[in-house]
C-alpha positions as a Markdown table, in Angstrom:
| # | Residue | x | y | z |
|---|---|---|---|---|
| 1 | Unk | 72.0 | 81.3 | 21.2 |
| 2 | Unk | 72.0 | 83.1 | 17.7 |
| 3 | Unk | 71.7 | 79.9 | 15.3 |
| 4 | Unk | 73.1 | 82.3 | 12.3 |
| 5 | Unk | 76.4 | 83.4 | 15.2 |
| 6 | Unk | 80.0 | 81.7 | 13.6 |
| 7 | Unk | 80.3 | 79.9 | 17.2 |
| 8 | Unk | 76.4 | 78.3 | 16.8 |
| 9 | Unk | 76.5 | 74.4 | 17.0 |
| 10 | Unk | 75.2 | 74.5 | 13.5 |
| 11 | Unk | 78.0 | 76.6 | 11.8 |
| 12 | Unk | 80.5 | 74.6 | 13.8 |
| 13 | Unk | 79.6 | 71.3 | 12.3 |
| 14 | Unk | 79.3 | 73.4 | 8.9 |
| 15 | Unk | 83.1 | 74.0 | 9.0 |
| 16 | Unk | 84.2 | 71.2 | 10.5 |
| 17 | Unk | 82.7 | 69.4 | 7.5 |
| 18 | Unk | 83.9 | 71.4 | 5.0 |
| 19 | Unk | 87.3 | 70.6 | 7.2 |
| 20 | Unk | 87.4 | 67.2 | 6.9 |
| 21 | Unk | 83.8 | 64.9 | 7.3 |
| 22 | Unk | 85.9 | 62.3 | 9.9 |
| 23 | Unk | 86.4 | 65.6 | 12.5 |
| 24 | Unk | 83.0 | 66.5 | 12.2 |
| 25 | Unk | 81.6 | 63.0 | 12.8 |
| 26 | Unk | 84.4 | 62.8 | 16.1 |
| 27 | Unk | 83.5 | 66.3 | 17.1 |
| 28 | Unk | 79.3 | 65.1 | 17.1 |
| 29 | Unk | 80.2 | 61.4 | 19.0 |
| 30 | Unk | 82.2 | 63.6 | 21.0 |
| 31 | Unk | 79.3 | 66.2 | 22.0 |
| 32 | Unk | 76.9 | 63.6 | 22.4 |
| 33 | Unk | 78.7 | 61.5 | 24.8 |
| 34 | Unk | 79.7 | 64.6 | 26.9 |
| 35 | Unk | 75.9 | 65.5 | 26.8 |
| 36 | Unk | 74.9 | 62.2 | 27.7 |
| 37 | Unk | 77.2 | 61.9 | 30.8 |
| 38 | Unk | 75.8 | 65.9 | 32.2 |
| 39 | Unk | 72.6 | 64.1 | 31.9 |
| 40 | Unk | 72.9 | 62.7 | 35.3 |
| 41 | Unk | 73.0 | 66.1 | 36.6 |
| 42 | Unk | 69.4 | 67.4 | 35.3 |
| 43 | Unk | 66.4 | 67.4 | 37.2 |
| 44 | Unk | 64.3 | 63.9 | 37.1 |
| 45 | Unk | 61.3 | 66.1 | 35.4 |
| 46 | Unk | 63.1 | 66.8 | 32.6 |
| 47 | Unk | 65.1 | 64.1 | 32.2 |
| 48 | Unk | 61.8 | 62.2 | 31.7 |
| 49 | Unk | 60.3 | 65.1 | 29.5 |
| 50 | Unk | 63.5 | 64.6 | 27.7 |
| 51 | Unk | 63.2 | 60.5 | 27.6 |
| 52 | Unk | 59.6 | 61.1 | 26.0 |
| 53 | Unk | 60.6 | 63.7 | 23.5 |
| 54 | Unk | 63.1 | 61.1 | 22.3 |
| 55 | Unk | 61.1 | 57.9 | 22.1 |
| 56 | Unk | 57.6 | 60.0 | 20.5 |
| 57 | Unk | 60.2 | 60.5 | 17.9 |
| 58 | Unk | 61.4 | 57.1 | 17.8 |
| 59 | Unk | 64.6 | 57.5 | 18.8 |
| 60 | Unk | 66.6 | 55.3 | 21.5 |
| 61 | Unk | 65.6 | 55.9 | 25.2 |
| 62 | Unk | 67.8 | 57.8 | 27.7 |
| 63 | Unk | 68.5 | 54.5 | 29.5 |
| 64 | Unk | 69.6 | 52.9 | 25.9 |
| 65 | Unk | 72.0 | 56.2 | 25.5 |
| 66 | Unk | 73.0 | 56.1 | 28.4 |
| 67 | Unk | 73.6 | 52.3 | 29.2 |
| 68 | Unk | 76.8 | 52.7 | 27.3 |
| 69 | Unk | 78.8 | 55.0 | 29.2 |
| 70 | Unk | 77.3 | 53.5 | 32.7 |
| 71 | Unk | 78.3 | 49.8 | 31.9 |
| 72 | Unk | 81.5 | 50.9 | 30.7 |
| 73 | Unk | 83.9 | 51.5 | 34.1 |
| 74 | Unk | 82.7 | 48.0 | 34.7 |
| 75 | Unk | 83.8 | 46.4 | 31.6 |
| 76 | Unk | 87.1 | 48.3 | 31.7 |
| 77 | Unk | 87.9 | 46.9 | 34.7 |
| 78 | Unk | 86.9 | 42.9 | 34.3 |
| 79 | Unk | 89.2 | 43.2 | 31.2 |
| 80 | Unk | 91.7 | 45.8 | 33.0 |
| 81 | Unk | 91.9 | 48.0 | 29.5 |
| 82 | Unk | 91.2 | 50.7 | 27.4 |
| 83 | Unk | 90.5 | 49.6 | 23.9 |
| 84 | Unk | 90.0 | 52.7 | 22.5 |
| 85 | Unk | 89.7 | 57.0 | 22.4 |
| 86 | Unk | 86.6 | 56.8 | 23.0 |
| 87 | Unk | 86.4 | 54.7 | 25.9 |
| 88 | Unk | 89.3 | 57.0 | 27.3 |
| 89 | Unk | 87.0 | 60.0 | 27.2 |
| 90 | Unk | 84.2 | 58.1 | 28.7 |
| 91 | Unk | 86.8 | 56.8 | 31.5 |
| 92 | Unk | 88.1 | 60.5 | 31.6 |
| 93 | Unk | 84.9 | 61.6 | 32.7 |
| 94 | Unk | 83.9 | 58.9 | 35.7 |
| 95 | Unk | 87.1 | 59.7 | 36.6 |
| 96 | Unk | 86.8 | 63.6 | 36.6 |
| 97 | Unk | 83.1 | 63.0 | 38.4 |
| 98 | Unk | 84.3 | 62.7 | 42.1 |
| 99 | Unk | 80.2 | 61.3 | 42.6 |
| 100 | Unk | 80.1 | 59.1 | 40.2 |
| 101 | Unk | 78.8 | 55.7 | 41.5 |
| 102 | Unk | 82.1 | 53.8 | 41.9 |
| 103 | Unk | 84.0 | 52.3 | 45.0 |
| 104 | Unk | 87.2 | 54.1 | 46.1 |
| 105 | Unk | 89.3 | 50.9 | 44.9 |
| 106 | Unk | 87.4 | 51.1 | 41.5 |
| 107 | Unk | 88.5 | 54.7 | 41.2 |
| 108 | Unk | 92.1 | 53.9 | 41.9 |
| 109 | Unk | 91.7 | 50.8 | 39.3 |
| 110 | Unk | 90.3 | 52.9 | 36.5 |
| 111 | Unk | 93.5 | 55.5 | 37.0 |
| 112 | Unk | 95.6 | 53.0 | 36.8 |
| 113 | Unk | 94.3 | 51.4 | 33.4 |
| 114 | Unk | 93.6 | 55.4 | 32.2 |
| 115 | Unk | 97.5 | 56.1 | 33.3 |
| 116 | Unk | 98.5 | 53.0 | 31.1 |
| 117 | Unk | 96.4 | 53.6 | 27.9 |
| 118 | Unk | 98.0 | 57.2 | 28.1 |
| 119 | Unk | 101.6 | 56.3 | 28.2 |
| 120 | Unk | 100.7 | 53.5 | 25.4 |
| 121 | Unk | 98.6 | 56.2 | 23.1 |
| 122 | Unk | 101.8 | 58.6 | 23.6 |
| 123 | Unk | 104.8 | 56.2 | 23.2 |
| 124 | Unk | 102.4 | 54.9 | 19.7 |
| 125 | Unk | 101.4 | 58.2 | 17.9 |
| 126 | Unk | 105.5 | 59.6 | 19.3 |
| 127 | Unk | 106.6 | 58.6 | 16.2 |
């Protein structure tokens, strides 16, 4: 990809900023958690070529990325709630993943908590 093209990462986050600095921060949490949730997907070479790139640089591990969005469908369902968008997308996305690791009763759980937050976001921001 052409770094200098108008659809590059770079010159997305560029307008977005000059947009408003709140989008461009949702549009990078956003990003990064769909990244992290493909992540699952890659090969287990480069996942741990990727998990050493990361920590040589003194960043957070994969498994401290990642331990977020895993733990998540588990917390959602002891409290049996949505507290926010961005547990929504990350709920969104087990929910899209028909091999994520959850039981079939789990999976019909988590739609019914996703199904509630939706009707509650909609019937809140109607007005």
């Amino acid at each position: 990809m052409d770094p200098k093209a108008e659809f590059s990462p770079v010159n997305v986050l560029r307008n977005w900023e000059k947009e408003s600095e709140s989008l461009a921060r949702k549009g990078l949490r956003e990003g990064l958690r769909d990244s992290l949730t493909g992540l699952k997907d890659l090969p287990n070479d480069l996942k741990t070529e990727l998990n050493n790139n990361l920590t040589s640089k003194k960043f957070p591990s994969l498994n401290i990325l990642t331990s977020q969005i895993k733990n998540l469908p588990k917390k959602v369902l002891e409290k049996k709630k949505i507290k926010n968008l961005d547990e929504y997308y990350i709920i969104k996305e087990v929910l899209n993943d028909l091999e994520y690791g959850i039981t079939e009763s789990q999976r019909t759980e988590l739609n019914k908590i996703f199904g509630e937050f939706e009707r509650n976001y909609i019937e809140k921001n109607a007005s």
